[in-house]
C-alpha positions as a Python dict, from the first residue, in 0.01 Angstrom:
ca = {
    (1, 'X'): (0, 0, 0),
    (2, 'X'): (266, 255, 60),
    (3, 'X'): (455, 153, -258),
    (4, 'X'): (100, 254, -446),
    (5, 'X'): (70, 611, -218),
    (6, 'X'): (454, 680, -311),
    (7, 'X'): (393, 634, -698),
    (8, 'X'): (-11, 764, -671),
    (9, 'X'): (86, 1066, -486),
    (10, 'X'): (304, 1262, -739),
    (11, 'X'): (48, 1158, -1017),
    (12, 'X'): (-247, 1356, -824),
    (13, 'X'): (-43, 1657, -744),
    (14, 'X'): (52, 1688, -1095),
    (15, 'X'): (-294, 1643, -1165),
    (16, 'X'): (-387, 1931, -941),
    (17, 'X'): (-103, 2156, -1021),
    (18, 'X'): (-247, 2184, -1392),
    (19, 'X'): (-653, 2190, -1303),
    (20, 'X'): (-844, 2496, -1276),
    (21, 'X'): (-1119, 2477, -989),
    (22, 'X'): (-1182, 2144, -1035),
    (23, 'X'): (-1303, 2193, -1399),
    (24, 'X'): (-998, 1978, -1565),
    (25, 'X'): (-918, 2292, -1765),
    (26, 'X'): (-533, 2308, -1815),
    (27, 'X'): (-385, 2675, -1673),
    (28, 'X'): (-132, 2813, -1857),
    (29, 'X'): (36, 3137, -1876),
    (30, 'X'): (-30, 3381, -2194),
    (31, 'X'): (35, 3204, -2499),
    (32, 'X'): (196, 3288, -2869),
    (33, 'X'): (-97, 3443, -3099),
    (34, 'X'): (-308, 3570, -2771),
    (35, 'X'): (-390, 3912, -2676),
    (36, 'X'): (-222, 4103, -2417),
    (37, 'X'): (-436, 4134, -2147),
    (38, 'X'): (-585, 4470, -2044),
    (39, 'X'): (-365, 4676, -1734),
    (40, 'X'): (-236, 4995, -1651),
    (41, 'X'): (11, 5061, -1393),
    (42, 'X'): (277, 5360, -1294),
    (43, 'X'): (595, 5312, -1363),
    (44, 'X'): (828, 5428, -1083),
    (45, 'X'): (899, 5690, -1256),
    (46, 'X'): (500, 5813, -1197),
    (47, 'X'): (442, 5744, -1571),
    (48, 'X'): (87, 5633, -1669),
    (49, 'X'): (143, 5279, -1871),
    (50, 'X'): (-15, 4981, -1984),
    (51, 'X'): (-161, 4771, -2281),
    (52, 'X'): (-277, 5110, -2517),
    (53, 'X'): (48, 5238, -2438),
    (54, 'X'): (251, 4915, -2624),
    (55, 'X'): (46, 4934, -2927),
    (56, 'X'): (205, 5070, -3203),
    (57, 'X'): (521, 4927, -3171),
    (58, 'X'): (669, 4612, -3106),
    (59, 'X'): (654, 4560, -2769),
    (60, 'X'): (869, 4335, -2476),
    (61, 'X'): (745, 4304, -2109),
    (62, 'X'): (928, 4098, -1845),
    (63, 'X'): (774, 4005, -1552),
    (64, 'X'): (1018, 3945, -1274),
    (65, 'X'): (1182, 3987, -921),
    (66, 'X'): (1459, 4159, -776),
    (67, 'X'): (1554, 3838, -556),
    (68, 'X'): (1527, 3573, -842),
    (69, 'X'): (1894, 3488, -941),
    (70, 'X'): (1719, 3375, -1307),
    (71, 'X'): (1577, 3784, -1351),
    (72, 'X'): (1925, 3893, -1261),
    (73, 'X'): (2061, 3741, -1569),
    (74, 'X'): (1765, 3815, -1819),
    (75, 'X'): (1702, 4190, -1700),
    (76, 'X'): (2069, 4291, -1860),
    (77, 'X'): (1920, 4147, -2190),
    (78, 'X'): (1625, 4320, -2161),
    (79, 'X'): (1836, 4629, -2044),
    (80, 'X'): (2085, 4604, -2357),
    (81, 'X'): (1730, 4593, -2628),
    (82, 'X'): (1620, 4893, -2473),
    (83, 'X'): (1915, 5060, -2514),
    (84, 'X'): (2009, 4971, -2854),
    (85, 'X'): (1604, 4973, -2999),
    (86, 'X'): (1393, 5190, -2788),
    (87, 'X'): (1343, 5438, -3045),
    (88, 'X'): (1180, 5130, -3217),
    (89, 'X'): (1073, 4872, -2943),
    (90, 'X'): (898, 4943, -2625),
    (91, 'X'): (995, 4813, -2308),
    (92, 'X'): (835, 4760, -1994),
    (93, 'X'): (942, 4570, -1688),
    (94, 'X'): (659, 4502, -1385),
    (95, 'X'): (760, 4343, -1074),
    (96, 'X'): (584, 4052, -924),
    (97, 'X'): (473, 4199, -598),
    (98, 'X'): (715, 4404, -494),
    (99, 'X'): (720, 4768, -347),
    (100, 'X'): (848, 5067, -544),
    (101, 'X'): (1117, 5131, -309),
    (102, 'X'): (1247, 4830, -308),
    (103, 'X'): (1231, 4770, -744),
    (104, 'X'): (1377, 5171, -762),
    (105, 'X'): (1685, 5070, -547),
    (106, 'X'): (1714, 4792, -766),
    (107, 'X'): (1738, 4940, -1091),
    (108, 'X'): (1973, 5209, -914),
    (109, 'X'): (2214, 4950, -811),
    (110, 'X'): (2240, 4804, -1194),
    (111, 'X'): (2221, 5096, -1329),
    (112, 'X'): (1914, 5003, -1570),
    (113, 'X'): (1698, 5280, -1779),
    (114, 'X'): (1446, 5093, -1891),
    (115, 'X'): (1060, 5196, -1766),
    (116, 'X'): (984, 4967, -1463),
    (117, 'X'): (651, 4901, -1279),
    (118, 'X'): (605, 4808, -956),
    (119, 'X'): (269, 4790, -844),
    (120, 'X'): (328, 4613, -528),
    (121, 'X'): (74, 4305, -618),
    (122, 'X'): (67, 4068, -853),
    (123, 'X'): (-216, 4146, -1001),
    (124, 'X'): (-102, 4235, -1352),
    (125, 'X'): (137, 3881, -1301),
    (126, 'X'): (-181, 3665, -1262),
    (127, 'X'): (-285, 3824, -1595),
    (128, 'X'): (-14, 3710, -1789),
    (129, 'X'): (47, 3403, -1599),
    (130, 'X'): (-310, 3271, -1517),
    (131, 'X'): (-231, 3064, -1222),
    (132, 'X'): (8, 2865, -1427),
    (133, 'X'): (266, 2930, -1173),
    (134, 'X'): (579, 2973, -1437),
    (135, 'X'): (763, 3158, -1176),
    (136, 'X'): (969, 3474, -1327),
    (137, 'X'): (1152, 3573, -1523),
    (138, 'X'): (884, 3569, -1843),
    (139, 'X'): (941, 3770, -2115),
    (140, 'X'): (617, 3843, -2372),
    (141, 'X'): (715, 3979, -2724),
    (142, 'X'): (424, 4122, -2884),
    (143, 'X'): (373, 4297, -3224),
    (144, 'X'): (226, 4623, -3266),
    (145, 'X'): (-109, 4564, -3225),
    (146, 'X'): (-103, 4373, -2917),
    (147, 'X'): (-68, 4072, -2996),
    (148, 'X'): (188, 3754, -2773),
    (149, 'X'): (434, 3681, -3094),
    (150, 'X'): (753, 3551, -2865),
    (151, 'X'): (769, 3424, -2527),
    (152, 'X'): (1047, 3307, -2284),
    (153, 'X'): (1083, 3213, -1886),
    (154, 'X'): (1315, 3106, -1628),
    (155, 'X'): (1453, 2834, -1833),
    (156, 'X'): (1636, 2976, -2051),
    (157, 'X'): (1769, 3368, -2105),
    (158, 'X'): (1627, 3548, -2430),
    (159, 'X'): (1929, 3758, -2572),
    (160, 'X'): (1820, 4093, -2740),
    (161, 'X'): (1937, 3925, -3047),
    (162, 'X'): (1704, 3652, -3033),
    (163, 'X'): (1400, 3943, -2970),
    (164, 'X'): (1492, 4104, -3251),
    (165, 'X'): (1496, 3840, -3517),
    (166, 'X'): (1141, 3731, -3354),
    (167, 'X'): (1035, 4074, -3453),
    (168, 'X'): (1168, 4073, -3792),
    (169, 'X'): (1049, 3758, -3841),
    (170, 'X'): (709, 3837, -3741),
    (171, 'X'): (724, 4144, -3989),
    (172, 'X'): (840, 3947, -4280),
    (173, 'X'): (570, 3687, -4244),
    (174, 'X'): (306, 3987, -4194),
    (175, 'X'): (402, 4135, -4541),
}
């Protein structure tokens, strides 16, 4: 019997882990070809922001924390495409549930320029991650009209270069 509840166990937890209220629907975080979902926030820099804002241009948002040793190594990325494309791309990095203070200090330390968000919830991170529980970093790429055409998490950093020739790519299928 404890063989079966040692091999049983795991199976039902998984089982759980990717159910929605009991309904059997699979939760998962924003996908390629979906919508961005519908925010605004303040950057720290008291900016009004959100999903009108990105329109227009291609835009990248990374959801992440200060703490999370997997952020530390995509933000530079993220950093590096804002400083080489913002004329072109729009960036926008929103912390999962951290305070201001704590995200400006942060960005002072590294020195980044990029707009930042920190509403101090994680309400704009259950939009984009659904109760999927991905963890941070994620990085959403979408297109000028709104629209998820890249994505990438914790397991594995997203150079700038790779953003870009999702972009491009995008374009030249779109033409």
């Amino acid at each position: 019997m404890e063989k079966i509840t040692k091999r049983i166990l795991p199976l039902l937890m998984l089982t759980a882990a990717c159910s929605q209220g009991g309904q059997g629907d699979i939760i998962s975080h924003l996908q390629t070809g979906e919508k961005l979902p519908e925010f605004t926030t303040w950057t720290t820099n008291m900016t009004n922001t959100g999903t009108e804002n990105l329109k227009g241009k291609p835009s990248i948002i990374i959801l992440f924390e200060t703490t999370c040793p997997d952020c530390h190594a995509q933000l530079p990325e993220i950093e590096r495409l804002h400083n080489t494309s913002g004329e072109t791309v729009n960036v926008l990095a929103i912390a999962r549930g951290e305070k201001a203070a704590a995200v400006t200090a942060f960005w002072k330390a590294f020195g980044y320029s990029m707009p930042v968000a920190a509403p101090g919830n994680r309400t704009i991170y259950d939009l984009f991650d659904r109760g999927s529980q991905t963890g941070v970093p994620q990085v959403y790429i979408s297109d000028t009209e709104g629209t998820v055409i890249g994505y990438a998490d914790w397991k594995k950093t997203i150079t700038s270069d790779e953003i870009l020739t999702i972009i491009e790519n995008h374009k030249t299928h779109q033409q």
